[in-house]
TORSEMAR-477756 format. One record per residue: x, y, z of N, C-alpha, C in turn; residue in three letters. Coordinates in steps of 0.1 Angstrom, whole numbers, plus 5000, padded with zeros to 4 digits. Example, Ala and Ser with C-alpha at 12.3 -4.5 7.8 and 13.67 -1.06 7.14 Angstrom:
<pts>
513249435078512349555078513249675078ala/512849785071513749895071512950005079ser/
</pts>
This chain:
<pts>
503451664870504851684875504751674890unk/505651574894505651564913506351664918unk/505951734927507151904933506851814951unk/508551764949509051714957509751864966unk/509851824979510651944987511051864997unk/512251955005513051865012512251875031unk/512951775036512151715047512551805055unk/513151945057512952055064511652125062unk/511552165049510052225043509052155052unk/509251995047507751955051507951915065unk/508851935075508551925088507652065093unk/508352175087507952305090506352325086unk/505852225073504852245071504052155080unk/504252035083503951985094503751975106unk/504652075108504952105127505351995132unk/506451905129507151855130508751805132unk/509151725137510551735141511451645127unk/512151705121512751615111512751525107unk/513251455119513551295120512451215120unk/511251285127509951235124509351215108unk/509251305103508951305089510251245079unk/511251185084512151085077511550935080unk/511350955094510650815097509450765090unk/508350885085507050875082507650865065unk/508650885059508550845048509350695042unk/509950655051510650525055509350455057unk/508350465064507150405062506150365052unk/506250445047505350475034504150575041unk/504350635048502950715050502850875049unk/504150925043504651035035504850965018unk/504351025011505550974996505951064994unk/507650994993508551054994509750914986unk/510751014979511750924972512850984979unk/513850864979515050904985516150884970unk/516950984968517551044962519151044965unk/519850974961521650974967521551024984unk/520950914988520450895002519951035011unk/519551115006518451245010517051255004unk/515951225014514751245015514051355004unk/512951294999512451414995510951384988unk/510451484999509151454999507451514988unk/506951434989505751494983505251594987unk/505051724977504551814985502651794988unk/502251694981500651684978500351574988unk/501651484993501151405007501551515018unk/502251595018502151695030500551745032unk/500251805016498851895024497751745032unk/498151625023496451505024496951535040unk/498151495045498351495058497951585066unk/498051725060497851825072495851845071unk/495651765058493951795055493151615070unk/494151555062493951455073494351385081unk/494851495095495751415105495351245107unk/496651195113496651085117495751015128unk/495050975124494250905138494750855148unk/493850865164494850775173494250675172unk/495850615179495250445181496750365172unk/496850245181497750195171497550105160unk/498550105153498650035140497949895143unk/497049835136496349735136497449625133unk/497849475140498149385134498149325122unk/499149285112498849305101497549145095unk/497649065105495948975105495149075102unk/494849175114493849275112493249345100unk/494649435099494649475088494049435074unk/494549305076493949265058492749195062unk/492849165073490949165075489849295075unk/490549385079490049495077489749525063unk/490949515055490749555034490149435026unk/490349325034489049205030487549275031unk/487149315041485649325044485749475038unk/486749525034486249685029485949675016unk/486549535012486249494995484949404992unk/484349395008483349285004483249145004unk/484349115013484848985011484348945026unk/484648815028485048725042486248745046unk/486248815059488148815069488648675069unk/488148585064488548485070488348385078unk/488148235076487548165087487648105097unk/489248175106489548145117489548295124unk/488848385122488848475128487948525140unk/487748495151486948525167485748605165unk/484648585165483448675164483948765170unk/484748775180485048965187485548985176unk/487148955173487849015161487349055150unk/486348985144484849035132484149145137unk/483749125151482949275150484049415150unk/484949365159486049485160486749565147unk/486549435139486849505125486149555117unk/484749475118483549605110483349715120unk/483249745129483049865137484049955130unk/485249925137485949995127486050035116unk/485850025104485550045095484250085092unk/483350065099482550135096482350275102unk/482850325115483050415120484350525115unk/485350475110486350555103486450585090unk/485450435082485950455069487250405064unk/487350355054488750315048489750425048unk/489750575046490350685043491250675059unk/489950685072490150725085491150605088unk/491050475083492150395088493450325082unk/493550465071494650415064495850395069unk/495950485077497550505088497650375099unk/496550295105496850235108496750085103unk/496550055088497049965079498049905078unk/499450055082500850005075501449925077unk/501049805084501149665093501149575082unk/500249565074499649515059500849475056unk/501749535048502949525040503949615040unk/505149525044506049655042506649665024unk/507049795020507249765004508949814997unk/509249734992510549714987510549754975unk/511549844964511149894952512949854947unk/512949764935513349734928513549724914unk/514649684908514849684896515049574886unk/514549514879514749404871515049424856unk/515849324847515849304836514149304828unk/513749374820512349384815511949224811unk/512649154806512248984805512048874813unk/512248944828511748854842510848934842unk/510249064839508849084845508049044846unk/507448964834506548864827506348744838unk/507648724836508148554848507448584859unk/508148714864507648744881505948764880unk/505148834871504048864871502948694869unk/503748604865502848464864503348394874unk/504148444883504348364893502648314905unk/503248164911501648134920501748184926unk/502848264936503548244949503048434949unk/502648414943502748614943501248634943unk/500848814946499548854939499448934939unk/498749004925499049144924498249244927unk/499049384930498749474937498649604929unk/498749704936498749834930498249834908unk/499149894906498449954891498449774878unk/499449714887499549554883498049464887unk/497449544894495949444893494749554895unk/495349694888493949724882492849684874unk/493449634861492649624850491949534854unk/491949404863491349324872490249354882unk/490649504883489349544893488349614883unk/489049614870487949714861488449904865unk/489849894866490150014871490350094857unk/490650194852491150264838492750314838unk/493150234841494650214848495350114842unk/496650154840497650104828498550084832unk/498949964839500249874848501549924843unk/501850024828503150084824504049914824unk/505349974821506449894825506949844840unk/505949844850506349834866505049694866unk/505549604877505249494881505149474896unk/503849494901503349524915502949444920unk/503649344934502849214941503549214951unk/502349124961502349104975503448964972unk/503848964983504648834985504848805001unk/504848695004505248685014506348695024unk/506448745031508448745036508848665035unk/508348595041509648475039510148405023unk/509248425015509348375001510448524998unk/510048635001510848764994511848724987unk/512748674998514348674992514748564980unk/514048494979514348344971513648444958unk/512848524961511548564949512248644940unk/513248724947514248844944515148764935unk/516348694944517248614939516648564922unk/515348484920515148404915515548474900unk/514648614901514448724890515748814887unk/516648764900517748904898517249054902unk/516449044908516149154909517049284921unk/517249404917518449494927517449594934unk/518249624946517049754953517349864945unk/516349964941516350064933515750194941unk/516050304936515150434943513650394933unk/512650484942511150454940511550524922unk/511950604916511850684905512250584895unk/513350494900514050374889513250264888unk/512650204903512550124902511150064892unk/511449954887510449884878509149734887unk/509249744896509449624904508949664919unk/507849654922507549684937507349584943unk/507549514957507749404963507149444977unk/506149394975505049484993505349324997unk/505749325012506249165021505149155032unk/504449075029503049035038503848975049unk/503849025064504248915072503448785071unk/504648695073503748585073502548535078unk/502248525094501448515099500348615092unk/500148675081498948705074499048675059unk/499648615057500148535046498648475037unk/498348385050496948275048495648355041unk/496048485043494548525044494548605026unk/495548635018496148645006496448514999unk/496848415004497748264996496448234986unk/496748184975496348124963495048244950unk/495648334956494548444952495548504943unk/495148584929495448634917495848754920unk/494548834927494149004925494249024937unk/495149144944495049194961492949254962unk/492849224972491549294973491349434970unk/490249474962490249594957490649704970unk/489949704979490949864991492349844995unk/493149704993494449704991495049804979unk/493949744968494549804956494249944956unk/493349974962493450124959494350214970unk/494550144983495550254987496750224983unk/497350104978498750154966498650234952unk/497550234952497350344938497350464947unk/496550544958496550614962498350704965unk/498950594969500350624973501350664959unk/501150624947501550624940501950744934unk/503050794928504150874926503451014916unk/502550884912501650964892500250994897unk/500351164895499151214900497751154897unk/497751084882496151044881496550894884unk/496950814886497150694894496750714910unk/497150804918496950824926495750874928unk/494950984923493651024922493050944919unk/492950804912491950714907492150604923unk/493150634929493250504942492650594951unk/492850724949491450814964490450824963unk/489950804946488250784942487850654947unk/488350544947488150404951488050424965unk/488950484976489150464988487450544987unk/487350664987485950744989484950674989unk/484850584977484050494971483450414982unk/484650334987484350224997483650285007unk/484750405016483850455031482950505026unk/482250555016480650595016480150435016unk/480050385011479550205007479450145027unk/480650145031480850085044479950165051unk/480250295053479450395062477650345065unk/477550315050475850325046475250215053unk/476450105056475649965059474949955076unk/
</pts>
């Protein structure tokens, strides 16, 4: 059961100014559901937060970014990327760890939660133009994780709205919605395009964020996973 509390609670718990911790869950870096337009937050992303303040430094470019969750999955960033920009990104990552650089990720994607007719899900899920993410491309990483009735993919912005329109799909609160829509800006588009499965530390910090306690505990076992793995190299 999720024990949601209102964004007075968790500023107080945070030492925080209100409007901050509205902002931080407009982000995605509180989970938190908005509810006949009033906030209301996770009380178990309050403690991760207060267990693991935010790092400085700013939010990585979202190029970066998914070059960063590329090499944390073991992959190639990509073959237009600057030998500085390659070292800057393993350094990073190997110095923070996937955990330490989650906050400055949120560049990656921003995420849209929707609602569809259950007989476009299928459609939307075989689409080329898409790729899937969160609990939608577990079973692909070999995760023990069960996509439910919800349909999870990257898309690109610019495709978003044609992708929406196509399926009918309506904005929904996170509790309704069936349908999550993370929007890759485009200029990192290239580094996702023609691929099935989001890279496994994409996939695991949308599991981590996720609403369902052991969905989420199986995305912070993965994240741990990786920064011991990266750390070691």
């Amino acid at each position: 059961m999720i024990d949601l509390v209102s964004v007075s609670d968790a500023a107080e718990a945070l030492r925080l100014d209100p409007s901050r911790v509205r902002a931080l869950a407009a982000a995605g870096e509180l989970s938190a559901r908005k509810i006949g337009g009033v906030w209301l937050i996770d009380r178990a992303s309050i403690e991760h937060r207060r267990e693991h303040p935010a790092p400085a430094g700013r939010p990585l470019s979202a190029p970066n970014a998914w070059r960063v969750l590329l090499l944390a999955s073991g992959e190639d960033v990509g073959r237009d990327a600057d030998p500085v920009v390659r070292w800057r990104v393993r350094d990073a990552l190997e110095r923070r760890g996937l955990d330490g650089l989650r906050r400055l990720l949120r560049r990656h994607a921003e995420v849209q939660y929707c609602w569809g007719l259950p007989g476009e899900l299928r459609r939307l899920r075989e689409r080329d133009d898409v790729v899937l993410a969160g609990t939608s491309a577990a079973a692909g990483h070999h995760l023990d994780l069960l996509s439910g009735d919800r349909v999870d993919v990257y898309v690109s912005a610019s495709r978003a709205p044609g992708v929406a329109r196509a399926h009918a799909l309506q904005p929904a609160a996170g509790a309704e919605a069936n349908v999550v829509l993370r929007l890759v800006p485009d200029d990192a588009w290239p580094l996702l395009a023609g691929r099935r499965l989001a890279p496994l530390a994409a996939v695991a910090i949308a599991l981590a964020e996720d609403p369902d306690p052991r969905t989420a505990r199986a995305g912070r076992e993965v994240i741990a996973q990786i920064s011991q793995r990266v750390g070691a190299r």
